[in-house]
N, CA, C and O of each residue as an XYZ file, in Angstrom:
580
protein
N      50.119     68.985    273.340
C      48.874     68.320    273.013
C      47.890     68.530    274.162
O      48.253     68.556    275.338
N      46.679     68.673    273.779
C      45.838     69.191    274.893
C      45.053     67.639    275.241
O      44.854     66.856    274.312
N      44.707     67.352    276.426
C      44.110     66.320    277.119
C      42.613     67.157    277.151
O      42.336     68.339    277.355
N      41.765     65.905    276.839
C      40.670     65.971    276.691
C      39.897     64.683    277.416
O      40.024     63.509    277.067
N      39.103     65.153    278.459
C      38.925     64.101    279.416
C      37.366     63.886    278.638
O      36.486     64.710    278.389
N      37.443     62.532    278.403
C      35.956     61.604    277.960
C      35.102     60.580    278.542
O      35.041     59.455    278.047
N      34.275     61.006    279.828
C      33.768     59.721    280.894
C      32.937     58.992    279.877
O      32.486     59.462    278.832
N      32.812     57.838    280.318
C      31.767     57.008    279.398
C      31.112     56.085    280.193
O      31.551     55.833    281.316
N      30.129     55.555    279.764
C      28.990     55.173    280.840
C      28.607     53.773    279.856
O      27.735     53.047    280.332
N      28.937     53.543    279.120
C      29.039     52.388    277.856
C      27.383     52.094    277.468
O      26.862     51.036    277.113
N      26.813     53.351    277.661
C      24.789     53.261    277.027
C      25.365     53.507    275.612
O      26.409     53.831    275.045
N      23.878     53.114    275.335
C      23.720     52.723    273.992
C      24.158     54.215    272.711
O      24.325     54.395    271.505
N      24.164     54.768    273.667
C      24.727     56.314    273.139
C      26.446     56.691    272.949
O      26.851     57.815    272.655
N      27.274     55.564    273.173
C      28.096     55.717    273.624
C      28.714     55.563    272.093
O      29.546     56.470    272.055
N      28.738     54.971    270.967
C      29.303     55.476    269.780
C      29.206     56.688    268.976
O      30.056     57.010    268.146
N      27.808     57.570    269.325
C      27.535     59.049    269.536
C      28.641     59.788    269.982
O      29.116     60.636    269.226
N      29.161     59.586    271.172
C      29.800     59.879    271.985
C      31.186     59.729    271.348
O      31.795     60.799    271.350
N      31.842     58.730    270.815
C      33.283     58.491    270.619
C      33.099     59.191    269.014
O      34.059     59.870    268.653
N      32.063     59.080    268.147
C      32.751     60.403    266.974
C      32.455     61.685    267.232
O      32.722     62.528    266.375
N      32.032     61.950    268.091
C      31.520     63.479    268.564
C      33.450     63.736    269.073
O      34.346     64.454    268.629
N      33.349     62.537    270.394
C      35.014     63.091    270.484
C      35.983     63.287    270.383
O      36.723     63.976    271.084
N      36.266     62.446    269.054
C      37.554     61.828    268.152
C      37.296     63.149    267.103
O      38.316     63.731    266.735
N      35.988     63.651    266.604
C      36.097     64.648    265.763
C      36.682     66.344    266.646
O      37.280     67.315    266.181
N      36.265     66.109    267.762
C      36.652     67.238    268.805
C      38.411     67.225    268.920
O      39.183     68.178    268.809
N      38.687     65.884    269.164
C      40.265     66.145    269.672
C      41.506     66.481    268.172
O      42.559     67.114    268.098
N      40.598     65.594    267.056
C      41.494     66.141    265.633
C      41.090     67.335    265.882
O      42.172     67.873    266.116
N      39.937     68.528    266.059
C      39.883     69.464    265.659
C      40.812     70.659    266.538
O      41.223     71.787    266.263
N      40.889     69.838    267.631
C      42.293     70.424    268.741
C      43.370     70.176    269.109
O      44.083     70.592    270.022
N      43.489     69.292    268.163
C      44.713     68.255    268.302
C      44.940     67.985    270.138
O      45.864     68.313    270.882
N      43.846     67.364    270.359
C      43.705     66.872    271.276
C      44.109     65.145    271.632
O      44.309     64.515    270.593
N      44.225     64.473    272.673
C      44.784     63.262    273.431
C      43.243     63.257    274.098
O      42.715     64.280    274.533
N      42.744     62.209    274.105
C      41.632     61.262    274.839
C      42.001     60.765    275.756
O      42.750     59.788    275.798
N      41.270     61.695    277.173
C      41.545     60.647    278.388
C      40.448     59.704    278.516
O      39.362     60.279    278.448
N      40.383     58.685    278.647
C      38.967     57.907    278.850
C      39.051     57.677    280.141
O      40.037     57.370    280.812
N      37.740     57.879    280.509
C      37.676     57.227    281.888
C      36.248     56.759    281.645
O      35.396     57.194    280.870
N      36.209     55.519    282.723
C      34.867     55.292    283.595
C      34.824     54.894    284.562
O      35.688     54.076    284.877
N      33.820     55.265    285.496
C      33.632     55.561    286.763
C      32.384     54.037    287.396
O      31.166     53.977    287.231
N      33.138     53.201    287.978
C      31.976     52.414    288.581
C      31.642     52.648    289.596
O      32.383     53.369    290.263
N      30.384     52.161    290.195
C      29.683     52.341    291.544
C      31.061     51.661    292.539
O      31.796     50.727    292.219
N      31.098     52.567    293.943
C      31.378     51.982    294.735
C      31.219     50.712    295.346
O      31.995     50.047    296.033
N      29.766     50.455    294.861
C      29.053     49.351    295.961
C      28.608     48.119    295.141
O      27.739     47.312    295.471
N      29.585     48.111    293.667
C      29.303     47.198    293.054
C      29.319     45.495    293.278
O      28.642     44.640    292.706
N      30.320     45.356    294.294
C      30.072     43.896    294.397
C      29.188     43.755    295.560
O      29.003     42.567    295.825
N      28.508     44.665    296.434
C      27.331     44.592    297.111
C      25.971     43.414    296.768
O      25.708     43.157    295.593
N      25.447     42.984    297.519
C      23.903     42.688    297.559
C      23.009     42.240    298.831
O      23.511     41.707    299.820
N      21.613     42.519    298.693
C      20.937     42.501    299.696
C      20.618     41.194    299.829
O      20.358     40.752    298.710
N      20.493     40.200    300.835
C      20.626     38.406    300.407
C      19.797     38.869    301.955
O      19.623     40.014    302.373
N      19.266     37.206    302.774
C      18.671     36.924    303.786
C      19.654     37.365    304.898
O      19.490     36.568    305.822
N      20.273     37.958    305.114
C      21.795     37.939    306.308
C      21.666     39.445    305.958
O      22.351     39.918    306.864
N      21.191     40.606    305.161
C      20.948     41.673    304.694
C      21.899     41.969    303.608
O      21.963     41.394    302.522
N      22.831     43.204    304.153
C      23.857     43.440    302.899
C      24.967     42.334    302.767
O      25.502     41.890    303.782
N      25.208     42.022    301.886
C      26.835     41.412    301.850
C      27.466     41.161    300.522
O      26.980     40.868    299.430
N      28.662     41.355    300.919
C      29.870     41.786    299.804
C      30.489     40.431    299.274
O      30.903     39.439    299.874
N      30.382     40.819    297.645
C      30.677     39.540    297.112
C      31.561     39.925    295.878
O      31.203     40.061    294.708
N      33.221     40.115    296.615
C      34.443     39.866    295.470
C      34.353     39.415    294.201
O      34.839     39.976    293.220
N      33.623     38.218    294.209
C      33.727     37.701    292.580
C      32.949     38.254    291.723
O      33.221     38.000    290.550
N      31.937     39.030    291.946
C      31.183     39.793    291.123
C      31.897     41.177    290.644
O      32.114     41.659    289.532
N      32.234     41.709    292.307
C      33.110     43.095    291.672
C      34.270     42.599    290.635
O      34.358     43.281    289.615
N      35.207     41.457    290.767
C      35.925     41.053    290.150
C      35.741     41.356    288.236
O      36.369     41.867    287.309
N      34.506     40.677    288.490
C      34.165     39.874    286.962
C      33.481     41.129    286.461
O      33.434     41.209    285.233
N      32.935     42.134    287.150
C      32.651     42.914    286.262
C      33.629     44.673    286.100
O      33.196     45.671    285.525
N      34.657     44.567    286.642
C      35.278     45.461    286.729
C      36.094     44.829    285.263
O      36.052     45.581    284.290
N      36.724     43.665    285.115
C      37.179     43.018    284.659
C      36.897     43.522    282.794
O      37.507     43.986    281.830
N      35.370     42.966    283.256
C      34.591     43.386    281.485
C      34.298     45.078    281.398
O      33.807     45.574    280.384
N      34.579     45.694    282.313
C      34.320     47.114    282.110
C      36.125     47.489    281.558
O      36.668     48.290    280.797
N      36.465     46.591    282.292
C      37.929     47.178    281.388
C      38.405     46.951    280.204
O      39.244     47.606    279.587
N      37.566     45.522    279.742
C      37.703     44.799    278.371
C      36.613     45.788    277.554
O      36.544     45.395    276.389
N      36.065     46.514    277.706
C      35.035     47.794    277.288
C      35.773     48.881    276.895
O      35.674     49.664    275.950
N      36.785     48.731    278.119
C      37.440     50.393    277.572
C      38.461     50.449    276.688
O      38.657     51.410    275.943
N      39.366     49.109    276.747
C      39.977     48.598    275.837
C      39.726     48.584    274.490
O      40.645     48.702    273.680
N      38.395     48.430    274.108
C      37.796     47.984    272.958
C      37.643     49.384    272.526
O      37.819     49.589    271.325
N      37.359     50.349    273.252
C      36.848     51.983    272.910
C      38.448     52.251    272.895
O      38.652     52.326    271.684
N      39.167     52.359    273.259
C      40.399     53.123    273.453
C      40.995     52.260    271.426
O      41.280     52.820    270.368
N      40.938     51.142    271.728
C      41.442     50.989    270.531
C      40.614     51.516    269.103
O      41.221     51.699    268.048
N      39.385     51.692    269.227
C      38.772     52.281    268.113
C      39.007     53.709    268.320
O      38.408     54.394    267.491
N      39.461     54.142    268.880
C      39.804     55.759    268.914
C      41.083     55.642    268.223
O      41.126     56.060    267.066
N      42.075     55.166    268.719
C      43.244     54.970    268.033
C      42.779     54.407    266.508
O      43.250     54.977    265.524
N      42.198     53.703    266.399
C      41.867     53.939    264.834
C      41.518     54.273    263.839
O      41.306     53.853    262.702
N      41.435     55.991    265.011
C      40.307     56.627    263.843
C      41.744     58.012    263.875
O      41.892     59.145    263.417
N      42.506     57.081    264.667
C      43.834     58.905    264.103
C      44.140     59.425    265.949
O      45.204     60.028    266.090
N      43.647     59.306    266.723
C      43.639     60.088    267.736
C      44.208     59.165    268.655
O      43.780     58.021    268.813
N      45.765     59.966    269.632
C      45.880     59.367    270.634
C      44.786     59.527    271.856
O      44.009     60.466    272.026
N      44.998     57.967    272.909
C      43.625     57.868    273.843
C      44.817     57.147    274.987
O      45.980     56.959    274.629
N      44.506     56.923    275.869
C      44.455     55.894    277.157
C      43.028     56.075    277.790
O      41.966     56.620    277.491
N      43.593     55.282    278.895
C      41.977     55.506    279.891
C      42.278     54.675    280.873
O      43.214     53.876    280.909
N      40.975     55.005    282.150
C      41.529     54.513    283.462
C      40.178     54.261    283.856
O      39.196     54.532    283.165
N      40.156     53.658    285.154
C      38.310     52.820    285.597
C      38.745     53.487    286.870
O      39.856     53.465    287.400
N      37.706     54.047    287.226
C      37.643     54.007    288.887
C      36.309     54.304    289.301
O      35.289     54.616    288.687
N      36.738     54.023    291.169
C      35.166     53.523    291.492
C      34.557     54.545    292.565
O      35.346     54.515    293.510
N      33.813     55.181    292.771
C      33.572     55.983    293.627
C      32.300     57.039    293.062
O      31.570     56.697    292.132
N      32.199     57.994    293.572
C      31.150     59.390    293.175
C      31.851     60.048    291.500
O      32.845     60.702    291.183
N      30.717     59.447    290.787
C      30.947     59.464    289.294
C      31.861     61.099    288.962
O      32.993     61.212    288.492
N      30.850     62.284    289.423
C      31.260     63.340    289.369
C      32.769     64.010    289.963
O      33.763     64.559    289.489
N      32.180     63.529    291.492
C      34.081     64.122    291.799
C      34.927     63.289    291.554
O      35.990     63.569    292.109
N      34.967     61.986    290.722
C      36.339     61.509    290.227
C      36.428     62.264    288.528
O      37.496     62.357    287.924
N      35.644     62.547    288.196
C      35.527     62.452    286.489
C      36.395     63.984    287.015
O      37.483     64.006    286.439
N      36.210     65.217    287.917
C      36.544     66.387    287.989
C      37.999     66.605    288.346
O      38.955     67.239    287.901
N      37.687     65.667    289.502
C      39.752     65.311    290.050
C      40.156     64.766    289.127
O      41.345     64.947    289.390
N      40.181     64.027    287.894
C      40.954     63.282    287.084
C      41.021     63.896    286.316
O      42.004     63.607    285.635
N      40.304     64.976    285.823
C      40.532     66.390    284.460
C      41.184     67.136    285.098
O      41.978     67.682    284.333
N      41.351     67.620    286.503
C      42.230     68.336    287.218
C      43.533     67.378    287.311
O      44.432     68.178    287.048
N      44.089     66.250    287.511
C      45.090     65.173    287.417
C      45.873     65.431    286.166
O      46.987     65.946    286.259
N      45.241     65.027    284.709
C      45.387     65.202    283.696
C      45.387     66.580    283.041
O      45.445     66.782    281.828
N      45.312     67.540    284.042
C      45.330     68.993    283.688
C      44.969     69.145    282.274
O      45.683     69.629    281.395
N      43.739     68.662    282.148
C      42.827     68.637    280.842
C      42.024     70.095    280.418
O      41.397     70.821    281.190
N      42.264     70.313    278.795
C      42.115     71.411    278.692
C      40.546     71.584    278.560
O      39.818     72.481    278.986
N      40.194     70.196    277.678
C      38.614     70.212    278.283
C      38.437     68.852    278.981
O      39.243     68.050    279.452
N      36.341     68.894    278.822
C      35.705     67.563    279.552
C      34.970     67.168    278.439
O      34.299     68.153    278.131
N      34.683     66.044    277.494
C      33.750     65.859    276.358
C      32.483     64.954    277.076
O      32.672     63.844    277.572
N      31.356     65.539    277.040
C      29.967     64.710    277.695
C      29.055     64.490    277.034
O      28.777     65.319    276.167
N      28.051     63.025    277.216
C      27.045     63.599    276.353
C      25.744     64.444    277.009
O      25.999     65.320    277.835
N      23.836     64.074    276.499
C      23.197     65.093    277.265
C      22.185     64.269    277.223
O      21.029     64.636    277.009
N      22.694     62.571    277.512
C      20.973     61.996    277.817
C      21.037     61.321    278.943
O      21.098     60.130    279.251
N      21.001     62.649    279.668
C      19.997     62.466    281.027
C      18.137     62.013    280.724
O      17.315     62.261    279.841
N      18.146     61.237    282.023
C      16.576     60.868    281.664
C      15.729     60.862    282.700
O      15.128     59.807    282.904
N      15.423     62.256    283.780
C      14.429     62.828    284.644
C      14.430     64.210    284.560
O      15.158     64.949    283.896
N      13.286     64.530    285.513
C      13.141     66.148    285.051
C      13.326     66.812    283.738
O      13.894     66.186    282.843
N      12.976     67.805    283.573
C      12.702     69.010    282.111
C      13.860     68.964    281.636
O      14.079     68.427    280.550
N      15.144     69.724    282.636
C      16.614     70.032    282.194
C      17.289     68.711    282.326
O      18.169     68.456    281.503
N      16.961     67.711    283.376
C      18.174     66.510    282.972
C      17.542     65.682    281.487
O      18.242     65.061    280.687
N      16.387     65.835    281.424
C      16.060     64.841    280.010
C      17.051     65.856    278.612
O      17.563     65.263    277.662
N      17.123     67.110    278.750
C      18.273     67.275    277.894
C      20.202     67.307    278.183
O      21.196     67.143    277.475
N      19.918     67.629    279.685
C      21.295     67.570    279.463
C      21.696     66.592    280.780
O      22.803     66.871    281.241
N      21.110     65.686    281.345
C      21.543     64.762    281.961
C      22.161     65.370    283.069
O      22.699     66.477    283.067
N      22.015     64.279    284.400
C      22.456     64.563    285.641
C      23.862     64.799    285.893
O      24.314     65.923    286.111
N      24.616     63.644    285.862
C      25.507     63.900    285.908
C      26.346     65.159    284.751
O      27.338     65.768    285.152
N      25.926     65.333    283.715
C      26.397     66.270    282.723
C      26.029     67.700    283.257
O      26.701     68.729    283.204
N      24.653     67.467    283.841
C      24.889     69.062    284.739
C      25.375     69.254    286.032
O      25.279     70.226    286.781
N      25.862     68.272    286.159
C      26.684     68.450    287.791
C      28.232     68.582    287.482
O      28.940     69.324    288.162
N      28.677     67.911    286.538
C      30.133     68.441    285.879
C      30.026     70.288    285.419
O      30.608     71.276    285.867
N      29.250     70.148    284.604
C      29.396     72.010    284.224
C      29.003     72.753    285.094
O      29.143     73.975    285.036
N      28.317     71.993    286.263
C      27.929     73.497    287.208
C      29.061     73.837    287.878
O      29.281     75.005    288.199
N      30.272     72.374    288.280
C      31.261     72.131    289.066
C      32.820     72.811    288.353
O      33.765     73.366    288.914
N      32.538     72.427    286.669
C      33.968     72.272    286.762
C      34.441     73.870    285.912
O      33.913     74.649    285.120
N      36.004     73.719    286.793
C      36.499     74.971    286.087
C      36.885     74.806    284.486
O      36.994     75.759    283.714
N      37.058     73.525    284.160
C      37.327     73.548    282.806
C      36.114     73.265    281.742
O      35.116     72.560    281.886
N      36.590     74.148    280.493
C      34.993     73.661    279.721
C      34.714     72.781    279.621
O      35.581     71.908    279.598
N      33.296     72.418    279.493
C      32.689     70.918    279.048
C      32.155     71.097    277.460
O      31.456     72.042    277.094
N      32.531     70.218    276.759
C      31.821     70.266    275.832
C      30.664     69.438    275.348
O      31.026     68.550    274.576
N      29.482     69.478    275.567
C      28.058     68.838    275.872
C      27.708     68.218    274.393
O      27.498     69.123    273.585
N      27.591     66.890    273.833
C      27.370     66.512    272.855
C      25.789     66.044    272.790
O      25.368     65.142    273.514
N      24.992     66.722    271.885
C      23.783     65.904    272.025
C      23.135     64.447    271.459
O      22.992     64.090    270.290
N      22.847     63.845    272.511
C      22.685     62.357    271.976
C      21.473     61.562    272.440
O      21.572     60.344    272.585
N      20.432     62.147    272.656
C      18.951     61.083    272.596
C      18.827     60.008    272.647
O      19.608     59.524    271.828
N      18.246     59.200    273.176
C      18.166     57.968    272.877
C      16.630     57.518    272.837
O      16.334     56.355    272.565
């Protein structure tokens, strides 16, 4: 079965995204890796004392990003297709690349709404920093918003 790595960013584009890739992995009899990638510096904030780090926030929202992926992983499974998925936190791009290299994934499924400049308003930043990077194909889904 071929692994098919699927980052998700949970925008409003993101059910675009899960039949674009559930129709991709039946058509390869493909396995859904899900991932998403949070900011490093999420329980961060700038307060009177300057930066400072506040656990219960990273907590509570790592928490609902996982009750997110949960919710996506099980509607994949209900549409026919095995899925798991994993959260991690760091530089969106080189984890989404090391974890398709991890999962020795045969592809990467992305979508293409980026929203600056000429080329990211179609194919999005991070979506062109995966295909410029990665050795495995990406397959670029288009999704507007």
């Amino acid at each position: 079965m071929k692994n098919i790595v699927f980052p998700v960013d949970f925008s409003d584009t993101t059910d675009v995204l899960i039949d674009g890739a559930v129709n991709f992995a039946k058509e390869v009899m493909g396995k859904i890796c899900l991932i998403h990638v949070a900011p490093a510096d999420i329980g961060f904030a700038i307060g009177d004392m300057g930066f400072q780090y506040f656990p219960a926030i990273e907590e509570n929202e790592i928490a609902e990003e996982l009750r997110e992926l949960n919710e996506i992983q099980k509607r994949i499974e209900a549409k026919g297709v095995a899925c798991d998925h994993i959260l991690k936190q760091g530089i969106s791009a080189d984890i989404i690349l090391n974890y398709a290299k991890e999962k020795n994934a045969s592809y990467i499924v992305m979508g293409s709404h980026g929203r600056s400049g000429m080329y990211d308003v179609f194919v999005g930043s991070l979506t062109k920093e995966i295909t410029k990077n990665s050795e495995i194909p990406v397959l670029v889904i288009p999704c507007h918003d």
